[in-house]
C-alpha positions as CSV (number, residue, x, y, z in Angstrom):
1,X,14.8,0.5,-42.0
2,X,14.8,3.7,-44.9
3,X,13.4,6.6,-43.0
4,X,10.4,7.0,-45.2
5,X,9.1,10.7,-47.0
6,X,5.5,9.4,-46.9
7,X,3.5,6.7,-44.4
8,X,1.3,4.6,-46.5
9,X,-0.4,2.2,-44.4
10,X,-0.9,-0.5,-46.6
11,X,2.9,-0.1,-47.9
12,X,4.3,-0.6,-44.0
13,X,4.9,-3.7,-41.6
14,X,3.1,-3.7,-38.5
15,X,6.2,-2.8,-36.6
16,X,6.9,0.0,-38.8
17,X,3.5,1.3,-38.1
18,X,3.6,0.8,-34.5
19,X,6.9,2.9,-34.5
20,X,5.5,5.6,-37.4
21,X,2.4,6.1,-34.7
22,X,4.8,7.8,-32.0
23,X,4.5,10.9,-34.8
24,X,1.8,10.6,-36.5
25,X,-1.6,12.7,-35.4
26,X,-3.8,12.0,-38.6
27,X,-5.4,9.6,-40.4
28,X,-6.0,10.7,-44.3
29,X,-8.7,8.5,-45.9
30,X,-9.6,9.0,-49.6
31,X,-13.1,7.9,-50.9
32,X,-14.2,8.1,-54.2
33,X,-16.3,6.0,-56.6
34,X,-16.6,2.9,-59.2
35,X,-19.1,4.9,-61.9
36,X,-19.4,5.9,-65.3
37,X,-17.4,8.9,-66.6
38,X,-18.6,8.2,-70.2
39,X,-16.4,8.3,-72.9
40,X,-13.7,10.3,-71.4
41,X,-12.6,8.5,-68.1
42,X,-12.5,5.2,-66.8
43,X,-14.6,4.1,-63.8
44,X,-11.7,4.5,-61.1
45,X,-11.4,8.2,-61.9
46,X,-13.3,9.2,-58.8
47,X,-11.3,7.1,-56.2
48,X,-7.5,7.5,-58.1
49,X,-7.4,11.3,-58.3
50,X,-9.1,11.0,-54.2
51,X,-6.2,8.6,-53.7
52,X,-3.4,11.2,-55.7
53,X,-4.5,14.5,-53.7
54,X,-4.4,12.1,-50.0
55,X,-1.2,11.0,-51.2
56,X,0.6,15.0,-51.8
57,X,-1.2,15.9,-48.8
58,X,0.3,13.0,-46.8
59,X,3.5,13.8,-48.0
60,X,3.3,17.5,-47.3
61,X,2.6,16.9,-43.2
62,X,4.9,13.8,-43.1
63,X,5.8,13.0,-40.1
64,X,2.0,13.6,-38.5
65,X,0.0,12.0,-41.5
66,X,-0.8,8.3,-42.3
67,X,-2.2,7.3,-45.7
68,X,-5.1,5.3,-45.6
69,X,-6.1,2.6,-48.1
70,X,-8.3,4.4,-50.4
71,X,-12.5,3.4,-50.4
72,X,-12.8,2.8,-53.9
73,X,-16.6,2.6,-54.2
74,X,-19.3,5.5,-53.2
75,X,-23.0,6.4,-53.4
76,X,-23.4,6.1,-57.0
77,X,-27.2,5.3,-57.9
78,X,-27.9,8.2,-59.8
79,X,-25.1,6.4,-62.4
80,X,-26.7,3.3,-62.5
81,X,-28.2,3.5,-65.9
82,X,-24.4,3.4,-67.5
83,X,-23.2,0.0,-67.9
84,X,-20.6,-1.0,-64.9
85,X,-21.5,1.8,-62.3
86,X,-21.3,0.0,-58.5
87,X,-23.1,1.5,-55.7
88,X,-23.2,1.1,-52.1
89,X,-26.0,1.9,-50.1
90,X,-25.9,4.4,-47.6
91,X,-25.7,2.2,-44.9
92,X,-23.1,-0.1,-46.3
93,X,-20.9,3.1,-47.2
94,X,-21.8,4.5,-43.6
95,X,-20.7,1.2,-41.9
96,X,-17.5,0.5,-44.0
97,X,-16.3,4.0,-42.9
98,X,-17.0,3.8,-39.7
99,X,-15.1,0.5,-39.2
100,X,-12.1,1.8,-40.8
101,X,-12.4,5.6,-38.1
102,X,-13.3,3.0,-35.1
103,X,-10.6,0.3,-36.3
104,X,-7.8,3.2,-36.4
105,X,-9.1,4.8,-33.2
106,X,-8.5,1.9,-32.0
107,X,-4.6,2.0,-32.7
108,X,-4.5,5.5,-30.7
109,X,-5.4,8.0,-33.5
110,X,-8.0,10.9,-32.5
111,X,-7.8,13.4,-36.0
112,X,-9.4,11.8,-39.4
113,X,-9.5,13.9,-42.5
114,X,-11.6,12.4,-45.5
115,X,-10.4,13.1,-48.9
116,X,-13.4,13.3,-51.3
117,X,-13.0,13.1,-55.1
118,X,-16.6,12.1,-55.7
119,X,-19.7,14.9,-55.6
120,X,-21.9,12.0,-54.7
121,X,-20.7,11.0,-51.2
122,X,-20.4,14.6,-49.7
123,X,-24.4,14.5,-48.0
124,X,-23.3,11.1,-46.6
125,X,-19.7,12.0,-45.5
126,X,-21.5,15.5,-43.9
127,X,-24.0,13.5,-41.5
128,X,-21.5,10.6,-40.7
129,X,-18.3,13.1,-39.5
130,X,-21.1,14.9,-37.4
131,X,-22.0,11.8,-35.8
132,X,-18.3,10.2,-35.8
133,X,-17.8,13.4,-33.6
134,X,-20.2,13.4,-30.8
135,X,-19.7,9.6,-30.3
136,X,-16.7,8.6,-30.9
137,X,-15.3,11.3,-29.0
138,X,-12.8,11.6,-32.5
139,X,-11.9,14.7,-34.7
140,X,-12.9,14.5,-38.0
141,X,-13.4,16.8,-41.2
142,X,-14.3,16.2,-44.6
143,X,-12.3,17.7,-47.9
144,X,-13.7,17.8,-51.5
145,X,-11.1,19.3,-53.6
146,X,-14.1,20.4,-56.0
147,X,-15.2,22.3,-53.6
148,X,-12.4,23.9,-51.7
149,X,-11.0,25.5,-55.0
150,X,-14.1,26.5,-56.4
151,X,-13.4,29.8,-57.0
152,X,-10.4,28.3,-59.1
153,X,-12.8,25.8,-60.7
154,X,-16.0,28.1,-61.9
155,X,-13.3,30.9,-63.2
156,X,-11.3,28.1,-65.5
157,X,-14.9,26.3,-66.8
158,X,-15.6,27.1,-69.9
159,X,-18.8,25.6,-70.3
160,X,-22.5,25.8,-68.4
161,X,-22.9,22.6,-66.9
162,X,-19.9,20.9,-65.7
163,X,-18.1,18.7,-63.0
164,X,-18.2,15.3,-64.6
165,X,-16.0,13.9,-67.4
166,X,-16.1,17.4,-68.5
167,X,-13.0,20.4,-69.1
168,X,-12.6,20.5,-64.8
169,X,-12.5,17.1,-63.9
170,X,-10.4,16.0,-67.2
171,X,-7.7,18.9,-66.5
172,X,-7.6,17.4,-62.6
173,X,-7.2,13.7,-63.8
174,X,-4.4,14.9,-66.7
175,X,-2.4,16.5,-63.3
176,X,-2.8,13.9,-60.9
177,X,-4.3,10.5,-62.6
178,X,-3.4,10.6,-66.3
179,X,-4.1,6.9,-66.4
180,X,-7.7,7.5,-66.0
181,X,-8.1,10.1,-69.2
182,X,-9.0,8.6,-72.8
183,X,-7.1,10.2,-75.4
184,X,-10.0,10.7,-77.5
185,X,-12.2,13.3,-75.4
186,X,-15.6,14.2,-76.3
187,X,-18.3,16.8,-75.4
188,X,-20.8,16.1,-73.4
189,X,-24.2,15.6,-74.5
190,X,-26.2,17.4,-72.5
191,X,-29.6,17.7,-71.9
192,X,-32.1,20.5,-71.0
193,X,-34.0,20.4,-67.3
194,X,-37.1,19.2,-67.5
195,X,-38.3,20.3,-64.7
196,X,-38.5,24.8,-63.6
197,X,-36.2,26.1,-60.7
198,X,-34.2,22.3,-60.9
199,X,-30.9,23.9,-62.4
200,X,-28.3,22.3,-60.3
201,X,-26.2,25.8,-60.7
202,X,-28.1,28.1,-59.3
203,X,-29.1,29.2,-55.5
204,X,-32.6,29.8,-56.3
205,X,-33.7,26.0,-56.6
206,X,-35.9,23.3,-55.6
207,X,-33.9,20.1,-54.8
208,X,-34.9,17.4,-57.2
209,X,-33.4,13.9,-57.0
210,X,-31.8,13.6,-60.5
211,X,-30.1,10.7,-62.1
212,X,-27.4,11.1,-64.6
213,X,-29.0,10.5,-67.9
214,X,-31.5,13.3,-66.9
215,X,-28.7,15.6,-67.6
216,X,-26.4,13.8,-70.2
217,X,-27.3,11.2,-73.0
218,X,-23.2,10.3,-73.0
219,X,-22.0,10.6,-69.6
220,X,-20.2,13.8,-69.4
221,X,-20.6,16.9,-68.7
222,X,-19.1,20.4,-69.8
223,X,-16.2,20.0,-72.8
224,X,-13.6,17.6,-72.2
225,X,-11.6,19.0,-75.2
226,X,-11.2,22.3,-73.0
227,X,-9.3,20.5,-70.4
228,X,-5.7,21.5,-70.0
229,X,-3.3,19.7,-67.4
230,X,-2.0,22.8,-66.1
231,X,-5.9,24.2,-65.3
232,X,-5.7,21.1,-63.2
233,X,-3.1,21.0,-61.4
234,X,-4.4,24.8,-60.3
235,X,-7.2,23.4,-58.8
236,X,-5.2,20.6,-56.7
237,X,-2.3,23.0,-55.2
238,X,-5.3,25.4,-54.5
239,X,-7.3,22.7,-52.4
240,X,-3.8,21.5,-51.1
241,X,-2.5,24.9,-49.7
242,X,-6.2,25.5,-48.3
243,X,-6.1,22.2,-46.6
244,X,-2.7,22.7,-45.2
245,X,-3.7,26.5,-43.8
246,X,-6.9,24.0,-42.0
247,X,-5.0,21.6,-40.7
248,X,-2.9,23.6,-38.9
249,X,-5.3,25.3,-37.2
250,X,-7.5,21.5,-36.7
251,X,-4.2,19.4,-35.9
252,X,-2.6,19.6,-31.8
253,X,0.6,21.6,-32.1
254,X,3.7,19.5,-32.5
C-alpha cells in the first residue's frame, strides 16, 4: 500500500485503519449544518468549510490524526422559516455524536477534537464534550474557527452585524469551499432589534432566543460583496496555527 499524507476514514480499508491506529492519537470530527445561507451560499456551506479546515488540520498532525466523516446536519431551528433548512433536535444531534466518540473509543482512541463550522451547535457541543469527559473517561475539545480567530474576524468585517452569508463567512468559503459561494453576492437585508439590550454584539445583553428572519429579510448577514478570498484564508491559518499550538499541549507526547 501508498503510505498516505492524510488518514481519511471513510477513504481507508479496515486493514489500513487497523494498521494507521498503531500512530494515530486523535479523532477529528467536523460538524456543521444543512440551512439557509440566502442568496449567497448553498445549504452545505456550514458542514463543507467544517469538513475543509478538519481536513488541513488532519494533514498538518499526520501521522497522529484520523479524519472523521463529516456530520452534515446541526441545530438549525432558528433557520427554519427559509425554504430547505434541516434540523436535528438536540437530542438526536447529542445521540448521533455520541455514537460516533463511543463507536471510535471503541477502536482504542482516547483524544476527540470537534471541528465546528456552524455558530448554532456550539451550546450543544459545550455541554455534550463536558459530559463525553467525565463518563466516557475520553478527551475531548471543541474548535469553532469563528471563534478561535476572532480577533482576525472582527478587524477584517466591514459591516455591523455579520457571521452569516455575509463579507466573513463568504471570504472563508472563497479560501476553503469555493463550490459553496454564488457568483452573484448580495447584501444582506438586515433588520433592526425589536427588542432593547437584545443586540447579539454586545456584552451588556439579555439573551433572547432569536430566529433568523428576526434579524434578516434575505438570509444574510453583513456585505457579501466585501468578501475577499485572501481575508479568508487569514482567518483559517489563524484558527489552524492556534489549534496546532493546543494540541500540542492536549495530545500525549509522541
Amino acid at each position: 500500500m501508498t503510505t498516505p499524507d492524510i488518514y481519511i476514514l471513510s477513504e481507508m480499508t479496515s486493514p489500513e485503519i487497523g494498521e494507521a491506529l498503531e500512530h494515530v492519537q486523535l479523532a477529528i470530527i467536523p460538524t456543521g449544518a444543512c440551512e439557509q445561507h440566502g442568496p449567497n451560499m448553498t445549504m452545505e456551506t456550514d458542514s463543507a468549510i467544517a469538513h475543509a479546515v478538519a481536513k488541513r488540520l488532519t494533514k498538518r498532525l499526520h501521522p497522529r490524526a484520523l479524519l472523521v466523516p463529516t456530520v452534515p446536519w446541526g441545530i438549525s431551528p432558528h433557520h427554519m422559516s427559509f425554504p430547505g433548512t434541516i434540523s436535528l433536535q438536540l437530542e438526536t444531534y447529542n445521540a448521533l455524536l455520541w455514537d460516533v466518540v463511543t463507536s471510535l473509543k471503541h477502536h482504542g482512541i482516547k483524544y476527540f477534537l470537534f471541528v465546528n463550522g456552524h455558530g448554532g451547535n456550539m451550546n450543544a457541543l459545550n455541554l455534550l464534550s463536558l459530559k463525553m469527559r467525565t463518563e466516557l473517561d475520553i478527551n475531548v475539545a471543541v474548535m469553532f474557527y469563528l471563534r478561535l480567530a476572532s480577533d482576525v474576524v472582527s478587524a477584517g468585517a466591514q459591516t455591523t452585524l455579520y457571521g452569516h452569508a455575509c463579507e466573513v463567512e463568504v471570504s472563508v468559503g472563497f479560501y476553503a469551499a469555493p463550490q459553496v459561494v454564488r457568483s452573484e453576492l448580495e447584501l444582506g437585508a438586515v433588520k433592526p432589534y425589536d427588542h432593547a439590550y437584545t443586540d447579539i454584539k454586545t456584552a451588556t445583553r439579555i439573551d433572547y432566543p432569536f430566529v433568523f428572519d428576526d434579524f434578516t429579510a434575505n438570509g444574510a448577514l453583513g456585505d457579501a460583496r466585501l468578501a475577499t478570498k485572501d481575508f479568508g484564508k487569514e482567518i483559517i491559518d489563524t484558527a489552524l496555527d492556534r489549534s496546532i499550538e493546543f494540541l500540542e499541549t492536549f495530545l500525549p507526547p509522541v
